[in-house]
C-alpha positions as CSV (number, residue, x, y, z in Angstrom):
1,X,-3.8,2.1,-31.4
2,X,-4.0,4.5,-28.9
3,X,0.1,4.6,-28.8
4,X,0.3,4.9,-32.3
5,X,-1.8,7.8,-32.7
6,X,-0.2,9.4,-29.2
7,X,3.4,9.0,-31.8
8,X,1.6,10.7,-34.5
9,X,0.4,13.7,-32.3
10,X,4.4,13.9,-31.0
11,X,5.8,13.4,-34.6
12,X,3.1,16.1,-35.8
13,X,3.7,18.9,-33.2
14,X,7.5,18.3,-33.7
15,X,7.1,19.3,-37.2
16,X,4.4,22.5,-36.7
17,X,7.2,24.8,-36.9
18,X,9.5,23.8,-39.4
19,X,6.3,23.4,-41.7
20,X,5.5,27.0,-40.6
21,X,8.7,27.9,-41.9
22,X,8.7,26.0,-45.0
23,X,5.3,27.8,-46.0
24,X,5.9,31.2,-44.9
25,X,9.4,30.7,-47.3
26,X,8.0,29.7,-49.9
27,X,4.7,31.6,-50.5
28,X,6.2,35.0,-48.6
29,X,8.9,34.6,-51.6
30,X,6.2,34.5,-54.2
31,X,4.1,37.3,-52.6
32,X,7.4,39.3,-52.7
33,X,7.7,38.8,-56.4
34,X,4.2,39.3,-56.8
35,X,4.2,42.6,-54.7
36,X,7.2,43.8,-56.9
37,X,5.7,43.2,-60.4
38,X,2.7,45.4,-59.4
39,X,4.9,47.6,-58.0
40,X,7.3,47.6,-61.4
41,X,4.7,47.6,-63.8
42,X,2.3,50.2,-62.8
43,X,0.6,50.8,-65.9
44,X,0.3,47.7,-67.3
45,X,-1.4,46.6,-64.1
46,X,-3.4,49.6,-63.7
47,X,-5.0,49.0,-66.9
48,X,-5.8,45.1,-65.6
49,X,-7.8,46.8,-62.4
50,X,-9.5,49.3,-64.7
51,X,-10.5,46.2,-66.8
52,X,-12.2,44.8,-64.0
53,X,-13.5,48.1,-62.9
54,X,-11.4,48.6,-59.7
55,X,-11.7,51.8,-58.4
56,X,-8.8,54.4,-58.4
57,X,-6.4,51.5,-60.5
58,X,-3.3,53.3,-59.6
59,X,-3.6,53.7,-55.9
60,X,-5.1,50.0,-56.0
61,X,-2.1,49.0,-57.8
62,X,0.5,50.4,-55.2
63,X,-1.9,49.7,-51.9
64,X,-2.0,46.1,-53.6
65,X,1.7,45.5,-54.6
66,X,2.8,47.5,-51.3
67,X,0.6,44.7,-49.5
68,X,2.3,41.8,-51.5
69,X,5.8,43.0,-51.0
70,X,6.1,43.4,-47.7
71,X,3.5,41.5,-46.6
72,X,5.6,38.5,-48.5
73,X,8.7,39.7,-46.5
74,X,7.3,39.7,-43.0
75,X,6.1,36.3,-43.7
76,X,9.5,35.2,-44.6
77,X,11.1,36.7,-41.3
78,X,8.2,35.8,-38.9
79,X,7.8,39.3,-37.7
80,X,3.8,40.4,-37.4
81,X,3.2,37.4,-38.8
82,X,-0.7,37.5,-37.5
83,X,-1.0,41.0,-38.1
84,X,0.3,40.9,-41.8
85,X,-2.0,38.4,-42.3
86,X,-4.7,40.6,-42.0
87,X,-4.1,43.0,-44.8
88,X,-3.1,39.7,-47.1
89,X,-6.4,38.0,-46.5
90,X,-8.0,41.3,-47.4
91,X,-6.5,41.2,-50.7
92,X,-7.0,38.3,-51.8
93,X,-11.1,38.1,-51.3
94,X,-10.6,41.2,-53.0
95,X,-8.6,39.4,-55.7
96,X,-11.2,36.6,-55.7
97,X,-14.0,39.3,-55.6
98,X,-12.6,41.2,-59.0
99,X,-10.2,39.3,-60.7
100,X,-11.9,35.7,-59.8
101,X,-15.8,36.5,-59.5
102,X,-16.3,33.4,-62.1
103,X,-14.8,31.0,-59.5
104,X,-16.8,32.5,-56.6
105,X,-19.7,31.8,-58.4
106,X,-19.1,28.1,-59.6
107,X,-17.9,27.2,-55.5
108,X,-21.3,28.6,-54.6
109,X,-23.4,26.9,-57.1
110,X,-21.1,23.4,-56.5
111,X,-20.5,23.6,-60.2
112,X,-16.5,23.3,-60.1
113,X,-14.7,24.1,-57.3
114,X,-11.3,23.1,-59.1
115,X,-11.8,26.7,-60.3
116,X,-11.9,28.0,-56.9
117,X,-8.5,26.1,-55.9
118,X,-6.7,26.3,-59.2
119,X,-7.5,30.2,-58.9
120,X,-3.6,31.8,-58.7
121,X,-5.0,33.9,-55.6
122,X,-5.8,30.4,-53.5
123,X,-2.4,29.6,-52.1
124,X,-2.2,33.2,-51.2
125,X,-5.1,33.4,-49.4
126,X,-4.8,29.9,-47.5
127,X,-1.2,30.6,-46.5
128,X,-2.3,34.5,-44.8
129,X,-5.2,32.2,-43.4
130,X,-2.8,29.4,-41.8
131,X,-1.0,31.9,-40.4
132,X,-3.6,34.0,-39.3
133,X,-4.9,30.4,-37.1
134,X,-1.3,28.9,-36.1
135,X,1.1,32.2,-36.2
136,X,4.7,31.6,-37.7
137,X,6.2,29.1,-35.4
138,X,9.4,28.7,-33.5
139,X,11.5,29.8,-36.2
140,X,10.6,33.2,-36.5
141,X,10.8,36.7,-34.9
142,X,7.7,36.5,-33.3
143,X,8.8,34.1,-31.5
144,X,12.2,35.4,-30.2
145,X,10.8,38.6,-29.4
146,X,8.7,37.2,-27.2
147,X,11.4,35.0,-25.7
148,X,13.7,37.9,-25.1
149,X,10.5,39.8,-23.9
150,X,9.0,37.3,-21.8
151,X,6.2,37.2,-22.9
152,X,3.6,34.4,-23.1
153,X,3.2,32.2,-26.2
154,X,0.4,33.3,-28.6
155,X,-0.1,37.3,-28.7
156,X,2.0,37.8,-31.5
157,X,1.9,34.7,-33.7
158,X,4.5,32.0,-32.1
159,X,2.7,29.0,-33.3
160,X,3.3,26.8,-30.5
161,X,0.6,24.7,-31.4
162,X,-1.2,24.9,-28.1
């Protein structure tokens, strides 16, 4: 048993950063487009945050979908990758906090947490937290910069897995 699981563990770590990869893709994709509607529709989203009494909508609105969009690209290239994920998790507990209070709410009280995890914010957050934990991997520029820098594994988000 103890073999099988030692193959798992190999099989697993071998396929950390690829996985990395495949996230930051797809959900820094999505946070691009997400960034870009805020940032393309201005008013129309400015009048959502003033409907859920946001302060200052329209600098929310551009701080927000600024966030989003490049946020979502530095995901996709690996660059900051631990350091974007800072701002991102920000917004979205602020997302969850205003947009989302309902679903906060029903998690706390053990009501439905299928409210909580169907919320549109979820993957958003989870994703800035993942990489936030494990960095973007091998196949970013987090991690060739610190190749070509020497500089040891972990500072800026490789995602080694040790």
């Amino acid at each position: 048993m103890k073999k099988l699981n030692d193959l798992i563990a190999k099989i697993g770590a071998c396929l950390q950063s690829p996985i990395l990869l495949l996230v930051r893709l797809a959900w820094g994709f999505q946070l691009c487009e997400s960034g870009w509607a805020h940032l393309t529709n201005v008013d129309k989203t400015a009048q959502f945050f003033q409907s859920l009494n946001i302060p200052f909508p329209v600098a929310n609105v551009y701080i927000s979908g600024s966030v989003e969009l490049v946020g979502g690209i530095l995901l996709m290239l690996g660059l900051f990758s631990r350091l974007v994920s800072i701002p991102l998790i920000f917004n979205f507990c602020v997302a969850y906090l205003t947009a989302s209070s309902d679903s906060i709410k029903a998690l706390l009280h053990f009501k439905n947490p299928d409210a909580f995890i169907n919320d549109s914010a979820f993957p958003f957050l989870v994703t800035s937290l993942l990489i936030l934990a494990f960095g973007a991997g091998k196949f970013s520029l987090d991690y060739l910069i610190e190749k070509v820098l020497g500089m040891k594994s972990g500072a800026s988000g490789s995602g080694s897995g040790s």
